[in-house]
Residue frames as a rotation matrix with the C-alpha (Angstrom) as fourth column:
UNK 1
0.593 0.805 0.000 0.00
0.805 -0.593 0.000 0.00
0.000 0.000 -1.000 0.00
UNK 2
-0.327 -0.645 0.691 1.27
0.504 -0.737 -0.449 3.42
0.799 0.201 0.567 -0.84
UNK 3
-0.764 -0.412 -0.497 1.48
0.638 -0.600 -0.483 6.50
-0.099 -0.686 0.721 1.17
UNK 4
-0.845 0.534 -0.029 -0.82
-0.510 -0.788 0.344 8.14
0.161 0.305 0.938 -0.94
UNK 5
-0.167 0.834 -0.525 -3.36
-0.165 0.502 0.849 5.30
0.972 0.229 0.054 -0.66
UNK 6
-0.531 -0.078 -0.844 -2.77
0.831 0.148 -0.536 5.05
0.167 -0.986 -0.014 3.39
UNK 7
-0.779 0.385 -0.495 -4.07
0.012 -0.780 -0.625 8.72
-0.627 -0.493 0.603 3.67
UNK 8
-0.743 0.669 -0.004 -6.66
-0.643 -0.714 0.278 8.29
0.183 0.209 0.961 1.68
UNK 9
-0.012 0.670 -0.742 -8.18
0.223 0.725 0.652 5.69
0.975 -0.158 -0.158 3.48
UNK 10
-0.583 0.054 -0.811 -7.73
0.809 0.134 -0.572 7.46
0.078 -0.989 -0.122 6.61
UNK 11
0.268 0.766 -0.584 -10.07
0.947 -0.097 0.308 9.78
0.179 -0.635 -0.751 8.78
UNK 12
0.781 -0.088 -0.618 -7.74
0.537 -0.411 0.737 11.84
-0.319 -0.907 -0.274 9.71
UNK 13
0.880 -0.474 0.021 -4.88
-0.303 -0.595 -0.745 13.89
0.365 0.649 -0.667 9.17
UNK 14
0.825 -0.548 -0.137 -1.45
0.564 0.787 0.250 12.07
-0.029 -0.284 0.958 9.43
UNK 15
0.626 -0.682 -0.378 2.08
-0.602 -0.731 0.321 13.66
-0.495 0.027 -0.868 10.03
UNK 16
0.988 0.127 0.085 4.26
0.040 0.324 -0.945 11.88
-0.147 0.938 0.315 7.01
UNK 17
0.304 -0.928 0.214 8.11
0.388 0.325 0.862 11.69
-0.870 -0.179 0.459 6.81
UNK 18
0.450 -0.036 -0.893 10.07
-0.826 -0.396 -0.400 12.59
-0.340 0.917 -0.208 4.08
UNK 19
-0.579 -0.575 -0.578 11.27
-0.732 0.679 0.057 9.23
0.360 0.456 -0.814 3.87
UNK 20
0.474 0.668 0.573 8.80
-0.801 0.597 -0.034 6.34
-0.365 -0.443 0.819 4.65
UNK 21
-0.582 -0.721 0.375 10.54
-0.602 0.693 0.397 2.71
-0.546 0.005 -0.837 4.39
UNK 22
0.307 0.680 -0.666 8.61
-0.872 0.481 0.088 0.13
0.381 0.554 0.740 2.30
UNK 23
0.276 0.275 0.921 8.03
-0.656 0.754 -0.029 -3.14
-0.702 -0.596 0.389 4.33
UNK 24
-0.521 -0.658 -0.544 9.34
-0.803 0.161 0.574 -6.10
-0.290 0.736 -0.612 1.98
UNK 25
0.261 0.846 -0.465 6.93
-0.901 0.386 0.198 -8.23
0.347 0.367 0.863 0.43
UNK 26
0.217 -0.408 0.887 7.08
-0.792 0.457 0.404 -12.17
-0.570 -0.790 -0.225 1.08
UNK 27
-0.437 -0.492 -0.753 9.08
-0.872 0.024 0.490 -14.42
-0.223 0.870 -0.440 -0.58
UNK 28
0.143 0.770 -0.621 7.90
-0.834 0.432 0.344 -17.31
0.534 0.469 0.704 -2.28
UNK 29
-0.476 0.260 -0.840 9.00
0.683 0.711 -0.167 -20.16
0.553 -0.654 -0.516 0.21
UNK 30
-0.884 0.460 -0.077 7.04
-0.209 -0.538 -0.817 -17.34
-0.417 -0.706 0.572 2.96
UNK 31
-0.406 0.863 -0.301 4.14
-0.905 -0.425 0.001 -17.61
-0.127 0.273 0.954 0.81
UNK 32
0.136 0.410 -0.902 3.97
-0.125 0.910 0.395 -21.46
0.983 0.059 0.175 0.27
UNK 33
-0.863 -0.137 -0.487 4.34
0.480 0.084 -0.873 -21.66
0.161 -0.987 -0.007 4.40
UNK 34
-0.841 0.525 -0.130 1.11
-0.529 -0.849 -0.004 -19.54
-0.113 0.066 0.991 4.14
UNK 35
0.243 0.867 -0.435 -0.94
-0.886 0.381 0.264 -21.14
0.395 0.321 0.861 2.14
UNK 36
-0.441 -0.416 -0.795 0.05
-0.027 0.892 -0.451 -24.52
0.897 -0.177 -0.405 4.27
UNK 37
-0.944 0.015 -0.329 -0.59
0.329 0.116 -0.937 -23.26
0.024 -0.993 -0.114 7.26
UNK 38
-0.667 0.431 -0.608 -3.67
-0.219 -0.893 -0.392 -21.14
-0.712 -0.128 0.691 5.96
UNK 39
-0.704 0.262 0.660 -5.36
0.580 0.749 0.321 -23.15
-0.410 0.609 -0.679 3.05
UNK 40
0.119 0.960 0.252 -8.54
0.952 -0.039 -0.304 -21.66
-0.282 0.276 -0.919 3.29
UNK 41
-0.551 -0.176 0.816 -7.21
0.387 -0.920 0.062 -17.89
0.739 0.350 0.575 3.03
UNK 42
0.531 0.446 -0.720 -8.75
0.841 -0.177 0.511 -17.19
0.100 -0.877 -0.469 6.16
UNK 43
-0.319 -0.785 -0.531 -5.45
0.671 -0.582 0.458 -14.34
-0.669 -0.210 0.713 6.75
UNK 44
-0.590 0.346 0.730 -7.86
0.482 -0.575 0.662 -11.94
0.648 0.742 0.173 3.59
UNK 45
0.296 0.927 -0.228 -10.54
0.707 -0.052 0.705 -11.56
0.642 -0.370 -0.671 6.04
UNK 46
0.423 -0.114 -0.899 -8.40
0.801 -0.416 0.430 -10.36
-0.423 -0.902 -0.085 8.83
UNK 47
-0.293 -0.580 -0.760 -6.91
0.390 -0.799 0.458 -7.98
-0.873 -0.162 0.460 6.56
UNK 48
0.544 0.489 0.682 -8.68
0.532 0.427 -0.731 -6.21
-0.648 0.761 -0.028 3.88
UNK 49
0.839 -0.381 -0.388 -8.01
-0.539 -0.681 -0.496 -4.28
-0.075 0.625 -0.777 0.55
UNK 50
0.051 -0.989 0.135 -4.67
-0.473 0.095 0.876 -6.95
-0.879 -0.109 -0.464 0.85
């Protein structure tokens, strides 16, 4: 999710950095450990818009 899409899903007014890190996605053995442990995709629900 961008920065720009974070504030415009919020409420509120946010104080912003001029540098914001980006979180690193997961890699594909992370994702097959997922969907093992997680089958049904149950881990969408708890998080939407993912």
């Amino acid at each position: 999710m961008s920065v720009e899409e974070v504030l415009e899903a919020t409420g509120f007014e946010l104080v912003v950095p001029e540098q914001v890190p980006e979180t690193r996605g997961p890699t594909p053995e992370e994702l097959e450990q997922l969907e093992r442990i997680d089958p049904q995709g149950l881990r969408f629900r708890e998080v939407a818009g993912s």
